[in-house]
C-alpha positions in Angstrom: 18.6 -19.8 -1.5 15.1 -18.1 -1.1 16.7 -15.9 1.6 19.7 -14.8 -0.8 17.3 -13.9 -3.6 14.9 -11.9 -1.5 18.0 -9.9 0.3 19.7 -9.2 -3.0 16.3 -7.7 -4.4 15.7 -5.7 -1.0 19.4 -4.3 -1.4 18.7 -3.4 -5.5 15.1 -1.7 -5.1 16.9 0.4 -2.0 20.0 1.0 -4.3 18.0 2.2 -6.9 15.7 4.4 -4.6 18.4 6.2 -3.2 20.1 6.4 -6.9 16.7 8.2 -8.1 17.5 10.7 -5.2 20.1 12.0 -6.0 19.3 12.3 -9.6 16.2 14.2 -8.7 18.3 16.9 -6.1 20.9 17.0 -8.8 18.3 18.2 -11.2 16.1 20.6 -8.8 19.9 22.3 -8.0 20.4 22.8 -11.7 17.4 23.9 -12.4 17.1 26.6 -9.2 20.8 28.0 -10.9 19.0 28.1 -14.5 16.3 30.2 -12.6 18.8 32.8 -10.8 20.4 33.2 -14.2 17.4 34.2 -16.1 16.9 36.9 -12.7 20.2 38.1 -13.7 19.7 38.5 -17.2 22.3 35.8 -18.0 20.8 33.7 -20.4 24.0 31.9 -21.4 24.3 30.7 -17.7 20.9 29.9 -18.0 21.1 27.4 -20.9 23.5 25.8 -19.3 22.0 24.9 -16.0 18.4 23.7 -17.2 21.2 21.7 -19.9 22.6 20.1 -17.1 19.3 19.9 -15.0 17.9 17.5 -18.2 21.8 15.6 -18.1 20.4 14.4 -14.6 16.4 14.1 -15.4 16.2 14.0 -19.2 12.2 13.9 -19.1 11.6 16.7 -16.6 9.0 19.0 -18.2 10.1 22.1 -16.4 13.6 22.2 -17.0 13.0 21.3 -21.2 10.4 23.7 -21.1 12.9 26.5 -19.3 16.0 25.5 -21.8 13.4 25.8 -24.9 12.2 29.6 -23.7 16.0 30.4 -22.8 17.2 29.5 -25.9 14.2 31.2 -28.4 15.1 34.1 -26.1 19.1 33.6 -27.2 18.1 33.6 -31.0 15.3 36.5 -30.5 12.1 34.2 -31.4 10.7 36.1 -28.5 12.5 39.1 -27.8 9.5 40.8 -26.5 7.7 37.6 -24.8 8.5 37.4 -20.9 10.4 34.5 -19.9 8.0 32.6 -16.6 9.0 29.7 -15.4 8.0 27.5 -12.8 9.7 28.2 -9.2 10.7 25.3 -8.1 8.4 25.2 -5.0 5.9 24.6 -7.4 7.9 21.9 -8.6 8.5 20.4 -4.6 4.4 21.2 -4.1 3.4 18.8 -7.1 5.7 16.1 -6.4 4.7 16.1 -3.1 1.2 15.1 -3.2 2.1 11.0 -4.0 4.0 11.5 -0.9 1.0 13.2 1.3 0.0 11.1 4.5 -4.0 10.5 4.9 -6.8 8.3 5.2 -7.5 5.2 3.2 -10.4 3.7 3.1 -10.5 -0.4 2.0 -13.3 -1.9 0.9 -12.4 -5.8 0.0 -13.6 -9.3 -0.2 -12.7 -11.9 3.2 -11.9 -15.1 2.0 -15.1 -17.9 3.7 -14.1 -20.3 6.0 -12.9 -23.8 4.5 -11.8 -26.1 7.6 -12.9 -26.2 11.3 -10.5 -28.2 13.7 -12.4 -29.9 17.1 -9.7 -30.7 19.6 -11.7 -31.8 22.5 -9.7 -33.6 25.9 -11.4 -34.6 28.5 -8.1 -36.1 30.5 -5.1 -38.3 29.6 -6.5 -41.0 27.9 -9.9 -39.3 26.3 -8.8 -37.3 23.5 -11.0 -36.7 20.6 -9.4 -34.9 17.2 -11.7 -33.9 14.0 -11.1 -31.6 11.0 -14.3 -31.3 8.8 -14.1 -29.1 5.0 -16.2 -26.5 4.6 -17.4 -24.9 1.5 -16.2 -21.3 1.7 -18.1 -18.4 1.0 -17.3 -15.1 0.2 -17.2 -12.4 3.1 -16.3 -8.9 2.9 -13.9 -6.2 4.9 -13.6 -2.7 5.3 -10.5 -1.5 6.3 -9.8 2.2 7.6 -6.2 3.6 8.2 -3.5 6.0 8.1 -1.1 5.6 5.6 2.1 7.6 4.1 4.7 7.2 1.5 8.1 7.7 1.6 9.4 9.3 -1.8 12.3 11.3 -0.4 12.5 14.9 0.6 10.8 16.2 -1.6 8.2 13.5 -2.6 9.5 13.3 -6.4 11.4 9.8 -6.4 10.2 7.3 -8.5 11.3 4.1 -5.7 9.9 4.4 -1.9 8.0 2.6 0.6 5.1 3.2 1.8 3.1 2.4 5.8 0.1 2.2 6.8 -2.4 0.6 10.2 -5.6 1.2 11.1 -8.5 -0.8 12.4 -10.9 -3.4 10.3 -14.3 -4.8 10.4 -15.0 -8.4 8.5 -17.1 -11.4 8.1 -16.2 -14.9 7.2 -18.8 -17.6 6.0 -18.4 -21.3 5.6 -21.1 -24.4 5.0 -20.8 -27.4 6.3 -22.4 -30.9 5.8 -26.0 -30.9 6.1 -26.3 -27.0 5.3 -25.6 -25.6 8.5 -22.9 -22.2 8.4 -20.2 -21.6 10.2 -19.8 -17.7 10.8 -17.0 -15.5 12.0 -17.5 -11.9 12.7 -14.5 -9.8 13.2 -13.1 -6.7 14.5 -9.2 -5.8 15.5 -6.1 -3.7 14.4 -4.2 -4.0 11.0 -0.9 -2.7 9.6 1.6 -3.5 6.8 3.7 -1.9 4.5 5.9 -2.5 1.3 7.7 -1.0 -2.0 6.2 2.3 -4.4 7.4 2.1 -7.8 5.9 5.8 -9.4 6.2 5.6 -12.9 4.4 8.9 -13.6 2.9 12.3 -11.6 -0.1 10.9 -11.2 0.3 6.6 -11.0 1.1 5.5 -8.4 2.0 1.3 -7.9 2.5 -0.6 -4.6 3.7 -4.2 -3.2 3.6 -5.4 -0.3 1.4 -7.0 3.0 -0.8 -6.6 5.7 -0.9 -8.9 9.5 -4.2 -8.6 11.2 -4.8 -9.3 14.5 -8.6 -9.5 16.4 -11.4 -10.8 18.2 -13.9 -13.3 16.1 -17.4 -13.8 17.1 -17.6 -17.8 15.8 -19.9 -20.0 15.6 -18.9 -23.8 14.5 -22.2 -25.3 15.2 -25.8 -23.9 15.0 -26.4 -22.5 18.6 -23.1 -22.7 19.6 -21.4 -18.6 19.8 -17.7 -18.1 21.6 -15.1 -15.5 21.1 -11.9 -16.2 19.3 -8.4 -14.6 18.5 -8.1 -14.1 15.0 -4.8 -13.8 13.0 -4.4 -12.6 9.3 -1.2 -12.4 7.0 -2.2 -10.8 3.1 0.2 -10.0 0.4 -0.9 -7.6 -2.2 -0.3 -5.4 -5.0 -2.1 -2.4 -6.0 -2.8 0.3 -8.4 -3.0 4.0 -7.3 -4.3 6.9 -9.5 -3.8 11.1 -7.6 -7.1 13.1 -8.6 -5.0 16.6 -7.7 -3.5 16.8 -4.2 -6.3 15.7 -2.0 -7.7 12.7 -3.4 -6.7 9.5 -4.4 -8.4 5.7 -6.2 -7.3 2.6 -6.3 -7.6 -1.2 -7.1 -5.9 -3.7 -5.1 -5.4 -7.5 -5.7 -3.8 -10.0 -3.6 -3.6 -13.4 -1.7 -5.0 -13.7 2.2 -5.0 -16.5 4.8 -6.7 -16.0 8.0 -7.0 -18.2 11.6 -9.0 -18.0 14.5 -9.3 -20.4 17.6 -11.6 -20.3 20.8 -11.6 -22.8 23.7 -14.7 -24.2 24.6 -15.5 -25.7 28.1 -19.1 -27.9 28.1 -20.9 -29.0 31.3 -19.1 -32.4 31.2 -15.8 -31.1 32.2 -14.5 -31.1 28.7 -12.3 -28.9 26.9 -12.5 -28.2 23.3 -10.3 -26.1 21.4 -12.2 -25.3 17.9 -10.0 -23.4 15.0 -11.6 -21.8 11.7 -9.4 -21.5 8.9 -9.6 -19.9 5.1 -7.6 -18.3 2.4 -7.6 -17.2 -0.7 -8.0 -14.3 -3.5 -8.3 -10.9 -1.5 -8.7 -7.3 -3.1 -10.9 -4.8 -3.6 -11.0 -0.8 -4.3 -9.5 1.7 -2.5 -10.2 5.5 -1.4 -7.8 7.9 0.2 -8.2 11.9 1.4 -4.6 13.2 1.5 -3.7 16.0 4.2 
């Protein structure tokens, strides 16, 4: 039943993206047609393409703003005023800055480390199993990647989705009985992706997740160091604000849980496999250059 719901909301958000689409060409078409008119001299023509421009996108600025000047010019408010208007590659070069690929920059909390797992064998009938809680503390992560949103052609749709990977650098921290730590440092490759609602110019509002996949540095006991695959899955949300074309801030909040496991081979001929585990709250702020 969890499936059906999740498919039927997949198939609505890309219905409505693509329904947004077209509205948006619709409008821009309209809108280039109100522009040619007023070249001409046809003002009549003119009112009636930015009026049809606004029947597709009632709250675009440019094509009010060109039906309010056509129609002052129609009832000679401002015979002698010149009639500019926005081209509408200026339109396509301010919508498109949401949709601008670049850089982002991650700074974040790592959930600690709450459970280690010893699973030592040392043959058939010698098998020795312990799980011991931790008391996590808080590590930190820096992520860096490439990331770019999908907002159709022209970068002015309100629905899209969004990609990113990169690399990322963390820590994870745990204590254990007695007041010894367990410590992970970590290094590996990220990626992820997920839904852009755009509710204005400038806002910009994203869902979705992240898999990470690395090498730990662990240590489980004091004096005791080995190398471990690490694994991450994260889901977020985050918030998104343009500064012009170039720049961008955010705020990001979200869930993470994290793995890593290492085999261990000591001088008696035993094996020991030793997992570190964690999750919890993960977010942090966000930078992004946009080229």
């Amino acid at each position: 039943m969890k499936t059906v719901g999740i498919i039927l909301v997949a198939i609505l958000i890309t219905t409505m993206s693509g329904f947004s689409g077209i509205m948006e060409e619709e409008c821009s078409k309209w809108y280039e047609q109100g522009i040619a008119s007023v070249k001409k001299g046809d003002l009549e023509a003119a009112k009636m393409s930015f009026s049809m421009a606004l029947a597709y996108k009632p709250q675009d600025a440019n094509a009010t703003r060109g039906l309010e000047m056509t129609e002052a010019r129609l009832e000679g408010a401002t015979a002698s005023a010149p009639l500019v208007l926005v081209t509408p590659a200026k339109v396509r070069a301010e919508k498109h800055a949401a949709s601008k690929g670049g850089i982002r920059v991650a700074v974040r909390n790592h959930p600690g480390v709450s459970e280690v797992e010893h699973d030592r064998y040392d043959g058939p009938s010698d098998n020795e199993y312990s799980v011991t809680s931790l008391d996590d503390k808080m590590g930190a992560q820096i992520d860096i990647m490439y990331m770019k949103r999908f907002l159709g052609r022209d970068g002015g749709n309100e629905f899209g989705a969004v990609a990113c990977g990169g690399v990322f650098f963390a820590n994870a921290v745990g204590e254990g009985p007695g007041g010894y730590e367990v410590e992970m440092d970590i290094v590996g490759l990220t990626g992820g992706g997920g839904f852009v609602y755009r509710p204005t110019e400038a806002l910009v509002i994203e869902l979705g997740g992240t898999v990470g996949l690395g090498i730990a540095d662990q240590s489980d006991f004091p004096g005791e160091e080995e190398e471990g695959a690490y694994v991450s899955l994260a889901v977020k949300a985050g918030c998104y604000y343009l500064i012009g074309e170039r720049m961008e801030l955010g705020i990001e909040a979200g869930y993470m849980t994290f793995e890593s496991m290492s085999e261990v081979e000591k001088y008696s001929g035993s094996t020991t496999e030793v997992t570190l585990s964690g999750g919890g709250v993960h977010g942090g702020l966000v930078f992004a250059v946009k080229f």
